[in-house]
C-alpha positions as CSV (number, residue, x, y, z in Angstrom):
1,X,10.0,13.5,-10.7
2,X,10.2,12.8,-14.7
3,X,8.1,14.7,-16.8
4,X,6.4,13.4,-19.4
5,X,5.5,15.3,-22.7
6,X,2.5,15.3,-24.9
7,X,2.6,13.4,-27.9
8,X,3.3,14.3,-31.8
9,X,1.0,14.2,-34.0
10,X,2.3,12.0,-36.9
11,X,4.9,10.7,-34.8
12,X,5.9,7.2,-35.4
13,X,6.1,4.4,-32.7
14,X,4.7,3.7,-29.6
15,X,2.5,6.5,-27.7
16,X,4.8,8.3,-25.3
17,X,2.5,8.5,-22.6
18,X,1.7,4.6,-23.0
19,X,5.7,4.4,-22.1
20,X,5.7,6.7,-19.5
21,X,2.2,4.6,-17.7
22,X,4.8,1.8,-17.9
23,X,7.6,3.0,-16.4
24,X,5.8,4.9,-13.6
25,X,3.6,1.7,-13.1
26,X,6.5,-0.2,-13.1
27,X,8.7,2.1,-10.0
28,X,5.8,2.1,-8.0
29,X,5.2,-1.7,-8.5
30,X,8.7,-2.2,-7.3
31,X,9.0,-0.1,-4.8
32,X,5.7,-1.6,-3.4
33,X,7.5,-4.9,-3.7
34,X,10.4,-3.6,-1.2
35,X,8.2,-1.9,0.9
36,X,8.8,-3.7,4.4
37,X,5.1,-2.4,5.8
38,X,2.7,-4.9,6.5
39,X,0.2,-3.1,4.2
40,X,-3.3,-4.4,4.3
41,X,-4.1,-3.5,0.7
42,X,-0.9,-4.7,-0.7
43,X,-2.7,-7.3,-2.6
44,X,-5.4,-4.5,-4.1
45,X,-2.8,-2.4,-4.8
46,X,-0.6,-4.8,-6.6
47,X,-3.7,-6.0,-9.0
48,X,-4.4,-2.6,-9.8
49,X,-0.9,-1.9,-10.4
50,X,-0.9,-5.2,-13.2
51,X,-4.2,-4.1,-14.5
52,X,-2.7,-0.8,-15.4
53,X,0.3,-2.4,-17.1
54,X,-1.7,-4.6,-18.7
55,X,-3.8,-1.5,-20.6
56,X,-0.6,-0.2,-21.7
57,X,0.0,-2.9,-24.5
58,X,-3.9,-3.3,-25.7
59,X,-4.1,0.7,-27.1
60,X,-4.7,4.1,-25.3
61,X,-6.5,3.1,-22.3
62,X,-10.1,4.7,-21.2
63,X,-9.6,7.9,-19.6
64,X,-12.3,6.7,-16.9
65,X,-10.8,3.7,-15.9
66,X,-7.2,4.8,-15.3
67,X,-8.5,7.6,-13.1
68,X,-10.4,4.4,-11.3
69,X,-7.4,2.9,-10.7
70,X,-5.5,5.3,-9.7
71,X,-8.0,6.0,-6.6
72,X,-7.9,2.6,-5.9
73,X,-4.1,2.2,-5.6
74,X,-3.9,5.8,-4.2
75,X,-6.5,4.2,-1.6
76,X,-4.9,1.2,-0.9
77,X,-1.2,2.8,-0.7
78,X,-1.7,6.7,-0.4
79,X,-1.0,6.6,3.4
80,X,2.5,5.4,3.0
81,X,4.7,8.4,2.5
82,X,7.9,5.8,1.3
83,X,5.8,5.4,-2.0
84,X,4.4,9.0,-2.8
85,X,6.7,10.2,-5.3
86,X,6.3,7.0,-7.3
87,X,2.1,7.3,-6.6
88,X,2.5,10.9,-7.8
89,X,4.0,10.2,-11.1
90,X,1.3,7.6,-11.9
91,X,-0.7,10.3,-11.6
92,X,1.4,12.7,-13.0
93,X,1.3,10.6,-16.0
94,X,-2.5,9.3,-15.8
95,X,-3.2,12.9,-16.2
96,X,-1.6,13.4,-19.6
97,X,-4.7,10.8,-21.2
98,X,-6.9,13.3,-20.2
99,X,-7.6,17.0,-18.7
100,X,-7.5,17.0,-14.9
101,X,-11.1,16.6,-13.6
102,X,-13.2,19.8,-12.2
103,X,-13.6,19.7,-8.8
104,X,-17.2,19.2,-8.1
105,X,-19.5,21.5,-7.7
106,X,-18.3,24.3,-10.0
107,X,-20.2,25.6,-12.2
108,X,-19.3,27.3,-15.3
């Protein structure tokens, strides 16, 4: 699994994590693509997956909606074990835009 750092303040170029949304985006797409499964949500899944690459190039995406479509690929493909490492570093990665959420119900 690659790991993905933080980025620099001041640093010049592209985001890091913008890079790393596109390459993780990008295995999973294609591994999806290869997947022989008949996979009801393959369509769902494969949107999501462009809509996600699409936010890469138009800024730092909204928190909010990559963690929406994240659950809606992980819905569409999380019961295929094949593509869970590549799932898992989308995640891995969507979770660098923003802390992990609090499980409901805690209270602080």
């Amino acid at each position: 699994m690659a790991v993905y750092r933080r980025p620099v303040a001041g640093g010049s170029g592209d985001d890091p994590r913008l890079e790393g949304l596109r390459t993780a985006v990008s295995r999973l797409r294609r591994e999806l693509a290869v997947h022989p499964a008949d996979l009801p949500d393959r369509l769902v899944a494969e949107e999501e997956l462009a809509a996600l690459d699409a936010m890469t190039y138009s800024g730092v995406p909204e928190v909010p909606r990559l963690r929406r479509s994240l659950l809606v690929i992980a819905g569409a493909v999380g019961s295929v074990s094949a593509l869970a490492p590549a799932l898992a570093e989308v995640r891995q990665v969507i979770d660098l835009f923003g802390g992990v959420p609090e499980p409901r119900g805690k209270v602080h």
